[in-house]
RODO-2510 file (C-alpha; in nm, 4 decimals, decimal comma):
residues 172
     n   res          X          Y          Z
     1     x     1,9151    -2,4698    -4,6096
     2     x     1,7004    -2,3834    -4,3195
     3     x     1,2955    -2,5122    -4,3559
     4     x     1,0408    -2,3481    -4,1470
     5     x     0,7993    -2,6219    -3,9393
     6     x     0,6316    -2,3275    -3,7535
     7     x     0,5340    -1,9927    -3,7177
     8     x     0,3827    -1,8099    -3,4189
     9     x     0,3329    -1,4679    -3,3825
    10     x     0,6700    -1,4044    -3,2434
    11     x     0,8643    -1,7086    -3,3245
    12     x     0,8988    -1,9935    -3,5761
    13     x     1,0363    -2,2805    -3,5536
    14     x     1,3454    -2,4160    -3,8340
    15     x     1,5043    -2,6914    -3,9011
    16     x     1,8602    -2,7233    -4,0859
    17     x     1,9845    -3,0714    -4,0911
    18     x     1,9952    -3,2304    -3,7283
    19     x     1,9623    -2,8590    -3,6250
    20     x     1,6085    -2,7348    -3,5277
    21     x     1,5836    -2,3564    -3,3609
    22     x     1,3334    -2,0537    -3,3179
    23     x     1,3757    -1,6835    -3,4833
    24     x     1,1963    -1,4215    -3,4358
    25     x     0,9680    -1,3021    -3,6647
    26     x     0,9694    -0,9633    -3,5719
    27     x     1,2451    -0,8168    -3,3411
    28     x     1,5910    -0,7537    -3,4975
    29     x     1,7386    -0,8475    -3,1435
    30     x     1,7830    -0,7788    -2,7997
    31     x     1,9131    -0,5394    -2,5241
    32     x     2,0666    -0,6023    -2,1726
    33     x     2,0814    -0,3407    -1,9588
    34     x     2,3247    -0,3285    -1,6786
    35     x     2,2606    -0,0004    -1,4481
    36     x     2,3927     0,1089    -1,1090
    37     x     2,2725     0,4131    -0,9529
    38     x     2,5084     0,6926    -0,8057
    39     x     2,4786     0,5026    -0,4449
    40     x     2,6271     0,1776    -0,6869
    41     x     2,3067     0,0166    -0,6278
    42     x     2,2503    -0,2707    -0,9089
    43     x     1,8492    -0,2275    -1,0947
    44     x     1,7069    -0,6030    -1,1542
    45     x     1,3858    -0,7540    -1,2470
    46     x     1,1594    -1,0083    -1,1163
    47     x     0,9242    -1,1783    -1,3597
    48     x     0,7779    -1,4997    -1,3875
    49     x     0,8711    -1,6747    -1,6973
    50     x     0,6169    -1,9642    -1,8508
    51     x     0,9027    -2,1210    -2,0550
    52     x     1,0811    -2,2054    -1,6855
    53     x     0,7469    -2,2147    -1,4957
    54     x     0,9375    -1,9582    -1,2211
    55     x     0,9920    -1,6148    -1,1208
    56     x     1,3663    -1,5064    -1,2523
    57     x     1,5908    -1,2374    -1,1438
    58     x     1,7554    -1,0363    -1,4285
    59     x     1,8794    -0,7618    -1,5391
    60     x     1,6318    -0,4935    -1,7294
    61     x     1,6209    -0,6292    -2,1011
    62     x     1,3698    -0,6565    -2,4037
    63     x     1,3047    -0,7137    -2,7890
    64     x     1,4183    -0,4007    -3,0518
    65     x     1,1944    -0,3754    -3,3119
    66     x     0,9560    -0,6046    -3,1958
    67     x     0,6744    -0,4037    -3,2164
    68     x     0,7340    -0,3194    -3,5911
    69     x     0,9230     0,0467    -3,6193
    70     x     1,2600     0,0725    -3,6977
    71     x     1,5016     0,1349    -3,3674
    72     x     1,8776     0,1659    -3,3034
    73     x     1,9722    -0,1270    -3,0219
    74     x     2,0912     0,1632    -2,8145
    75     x     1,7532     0,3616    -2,8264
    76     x     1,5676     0,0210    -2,7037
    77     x     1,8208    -0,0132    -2,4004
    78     x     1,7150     0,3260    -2,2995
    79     x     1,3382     0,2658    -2,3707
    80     x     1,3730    -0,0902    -2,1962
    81     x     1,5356     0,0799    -1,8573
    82     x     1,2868     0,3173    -1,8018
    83     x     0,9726     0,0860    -1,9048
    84     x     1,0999    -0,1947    -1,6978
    85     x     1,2728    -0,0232    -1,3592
    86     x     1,1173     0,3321    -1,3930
    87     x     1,4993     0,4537    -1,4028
    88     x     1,6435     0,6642    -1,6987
    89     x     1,9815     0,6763    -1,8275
    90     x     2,1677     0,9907    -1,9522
    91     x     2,3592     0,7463    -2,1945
    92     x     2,3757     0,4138    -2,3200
    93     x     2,7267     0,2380    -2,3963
    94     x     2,7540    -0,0904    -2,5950
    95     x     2,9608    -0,3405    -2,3831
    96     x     2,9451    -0,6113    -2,6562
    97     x     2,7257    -0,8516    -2,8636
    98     x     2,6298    -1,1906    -2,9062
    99     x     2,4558    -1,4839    -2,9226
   100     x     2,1566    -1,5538    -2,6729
   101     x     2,1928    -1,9696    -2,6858
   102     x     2,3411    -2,0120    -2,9951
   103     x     2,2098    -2,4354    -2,9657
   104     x     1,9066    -2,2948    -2,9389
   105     x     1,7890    -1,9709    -3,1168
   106     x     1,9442    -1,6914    -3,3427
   107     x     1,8873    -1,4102    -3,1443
   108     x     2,1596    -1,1398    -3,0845
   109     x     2,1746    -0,9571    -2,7669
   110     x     2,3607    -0,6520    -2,7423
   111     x     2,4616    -0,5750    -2,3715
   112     x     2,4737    -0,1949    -2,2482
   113     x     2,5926    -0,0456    -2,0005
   114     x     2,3862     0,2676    -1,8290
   115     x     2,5423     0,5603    -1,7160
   116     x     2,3810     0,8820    -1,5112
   117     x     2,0880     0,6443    -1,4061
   118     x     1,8098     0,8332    -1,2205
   119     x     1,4685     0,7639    -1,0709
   120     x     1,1881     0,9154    -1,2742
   121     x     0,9919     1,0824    -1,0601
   122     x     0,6055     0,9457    -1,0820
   123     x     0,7388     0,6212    -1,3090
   124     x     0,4914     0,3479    -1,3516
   125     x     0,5585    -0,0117    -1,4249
   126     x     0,3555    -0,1329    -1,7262
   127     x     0,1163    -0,3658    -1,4850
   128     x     0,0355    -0,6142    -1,7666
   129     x     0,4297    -0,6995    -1,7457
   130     x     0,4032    -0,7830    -1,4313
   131     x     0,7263    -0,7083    -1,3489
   132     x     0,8984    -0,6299    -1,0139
   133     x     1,2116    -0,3664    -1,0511
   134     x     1,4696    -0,4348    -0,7466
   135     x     1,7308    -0,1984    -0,6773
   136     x     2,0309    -0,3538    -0,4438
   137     x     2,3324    -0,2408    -0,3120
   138     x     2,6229    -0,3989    -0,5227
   139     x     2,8111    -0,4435    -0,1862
   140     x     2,5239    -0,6964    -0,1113
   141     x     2,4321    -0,8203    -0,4794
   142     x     2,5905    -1,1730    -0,3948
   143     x     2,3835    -1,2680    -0,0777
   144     x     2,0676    -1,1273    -0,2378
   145     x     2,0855    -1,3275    -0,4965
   146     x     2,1766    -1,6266    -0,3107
   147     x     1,8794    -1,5452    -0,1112
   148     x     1,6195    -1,5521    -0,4155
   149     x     1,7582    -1,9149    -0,4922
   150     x     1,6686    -1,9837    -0,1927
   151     x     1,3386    -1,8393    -0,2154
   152     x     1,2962    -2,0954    -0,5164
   153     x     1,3712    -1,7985    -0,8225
   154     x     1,5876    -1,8555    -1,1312
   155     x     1,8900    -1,6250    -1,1638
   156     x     1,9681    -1,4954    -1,5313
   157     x     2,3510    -1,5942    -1,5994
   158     x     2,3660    -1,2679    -1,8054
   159     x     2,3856    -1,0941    -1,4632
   160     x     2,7475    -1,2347    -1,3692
   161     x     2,8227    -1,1674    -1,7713
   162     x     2,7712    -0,8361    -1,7722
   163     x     2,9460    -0,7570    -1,4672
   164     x     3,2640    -0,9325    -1,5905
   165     x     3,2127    -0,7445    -1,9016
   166     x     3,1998    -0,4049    -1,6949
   167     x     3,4821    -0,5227    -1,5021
   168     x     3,7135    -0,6229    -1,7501
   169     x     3,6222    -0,2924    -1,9322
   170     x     3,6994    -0,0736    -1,5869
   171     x     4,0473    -0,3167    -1,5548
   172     x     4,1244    -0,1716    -1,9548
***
């Protein structure tokens, strides 16, 4: 049986036996968003991330229910893509779900897929964020990435996940 040894606002800390991990305390999970445009550019985010103490590449993602209301994982993938890249999708389609780091916390992530993405005219980036939206060409995705190692950036494994998971989906 799981004993709490902290609580934050948005985490606490359990133990279980030899096992300690976080939860959230308020989110019910969390969305990936994988989106190419109609040229079959890629949309990724650059934010610096305290817990690595680096800016990371990754693809669009955030908390659902994290602010308190009740919302479908779908309707936060949307919300997510348009607050984070300034894009918006005509759909959302769930590619699959799962754990985050299963060693380390409980948190499900459901992965979508975006389809019809478009620019919205006018979009602003929430500046507190403090996030940079990237939009490259998926014929040149490898070497950009490769080039933001080299800059000294993280990249997000979930990138290279959900582009199998497209891929394998496309291969069906």
């Amino acid at each position: 049986m799981a004993r709490e040894l902290c609580t934050g606002t948005h985490l606490k800390l359990l133990t279980d036996g030899h096992w300690e991990y976080a939860e959230r305390t308020r989110a019910t999970g969390g969305v990936v968003i994988l989106a190419f445009t109609e040229q079959d550019e890629l949309l990724l985010v650059e934010q610096f991330r305290p817990p690595v103490g680096k800016r990371v590449i990754s693809l669009p993602a955030g908390l659902t229910g994290d602010d308190g209301a009740v919302e479908a994982a779908a309707a936060s993938a949307a919300r997510e893509l348009e607050e984070e890249t300034g894009y918006r999708a005509a759909r959302v389609r769930e590619l699959t779900v799962g754990p985050s780091s299963p060693g380390l916390t409980s948190e499900i992530m459901t992965f979508f897929a975006a389809e019809g993405v478009e620019k919205i005219e006018g979009a602003v980036i929430d500046p507190e964020e403090e996030i940079t939206p990237h939009v490259v060409p998926r014929a040149h995705l490898q070497a950009w990435l490769h080039a933001r190692e080299r800059e000294g950036m993280l990249i997000d494994y979930k990138i290279f996940a959900a582009l199998y998971l497209a891929e394998r989906e496309s291969a069906t």
